[in-house]
C-alpha angles and dihedrals in degrees: 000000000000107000118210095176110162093008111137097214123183117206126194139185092046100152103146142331081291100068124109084216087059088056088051094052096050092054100041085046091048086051089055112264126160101230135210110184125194133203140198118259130234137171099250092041098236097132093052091049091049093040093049097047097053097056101036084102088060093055092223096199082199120056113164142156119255128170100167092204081071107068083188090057084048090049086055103047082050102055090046087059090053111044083044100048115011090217139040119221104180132358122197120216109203100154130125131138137173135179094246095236094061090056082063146052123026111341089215090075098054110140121245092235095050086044088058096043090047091059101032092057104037099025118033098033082072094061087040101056087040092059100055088039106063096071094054085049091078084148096038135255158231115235120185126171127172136260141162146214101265083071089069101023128034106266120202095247103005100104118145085016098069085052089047089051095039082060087047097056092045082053105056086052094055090041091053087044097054093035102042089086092061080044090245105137120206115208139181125216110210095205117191118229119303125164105256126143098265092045079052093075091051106094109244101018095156095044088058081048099045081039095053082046096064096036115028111093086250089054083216135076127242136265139225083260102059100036084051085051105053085047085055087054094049091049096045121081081258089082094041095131096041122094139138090025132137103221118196118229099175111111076256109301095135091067098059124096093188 
């Protein structure tokens, strides 16, 4: 069993028991890991109730507020970590968004102001968080964030996302690049498609799902757990000599031409 005790790890993107983040936190926490969760803030505070509520079981010792469109939320999450902890061992980057019309239609007709929000939130929040991360990770670290394959491949109603995760892969390459020296390692999880809220907004969901099952080796699709697994792994001593890596978590999809 992979063992993350006394390891201060940050995890993102939590919105429900759907999220892939939520699968992440369970097994990080079940390693061992000493967690600090952050949600995503709105004026009437249900996303921090819910939030809250689903990971008490979890006993975050950090909860904090964290829209990354605000850099001053991200300051502040920051600088709770740091008062809190002192160091960061792993933070884990679950955050994508798109307006759902521009996950469908021609592509061609993607509009200037959801471009820029689909970047701005899954893309550049990486580099951002990364950013205010490296000086808590004064031991090193482990960074994963998450892609898929409509980032690499075209993807029916994917749309603006495929060019937001293609970003995000070039990125993890340019962040281990620049961090490898401090021996923080910065990783991607291809995940192959599971029903979460933000994979709701993408049209035919359940058709990609029904479609993996038939083809992939596995002949079926992955779940939170493993997903969360394979993110443990990447996190834990047992994944020291790997950065700037895609790696596949998609019962083999990924593999097939037909």
């Amino acid at each position: 069993m992979l063992d993350l005790t006394g390891k201060n790890a940050l995890v993102t993107g939590i919105a429900n028991n759907r999220s892939i983040a939520w699968g992440i936190a369970q097994q990080l926490h079940k390693a061992g890991a000493n967690l600090g969760i952050t949600y995503l803030p709105d004026e009437r505070g249900r996303y921090e109730k819910k939030v809250r509520e689903l990971v008490e079981p979890l006993q975050p010792s950090i909860f904090v507020p964290c829209n990354v469109q605000e850099d001053a939320d991200i300051e502040a999450a920051f600088d709770t970590v740091a008062k809190e902890w002192g160091k960061l061992d792993i933070l884990i980057h679950c955050l994508a968004f798109a307006n759902k019309d521009d996950l469908s239609g021609e592509f061609s007709q993607t509009s200037r102001q959801g471009f820029a929000l689909t970047l701005d939130v899954s893309t550049y929040s990486l580099t951002r968080l990364v950013g205010a991360a490296k000086p808590l990770m004064t031991e090193g670290g482990s960074i994963v964030t998450m892609t898929y394959l409509g980032g690499v491949k075209v993807t029916p109603n994917y749309n603006v996302m495929g060019i937001a995760k293609a970003g995000l892969e070039m990125s993890v390459r340019y962040l281990a690049s620049e961090l490898g020296p401090n021996n923080i390692r910065v990783n991607a999880i291809s995940a192959g498609p599971i029903r979460t809220l933000a994979s709701s907004a993408v049209g035919g969901i359940l058709d990609m799902i029904h479609h993996v099952e038939e083809v992939a080796p596995l002949r079926r699709t992955v779940t939170q757990t493993e997903v969360g697994n394979a993110a443990t792994f990447l996190c834990s001593d047992l994944a020291s000599g790997i950065t700037g890596q895609i790696l596949y978590v998609d019962a083999g999809y990924e593999i097939m031409g037909m």
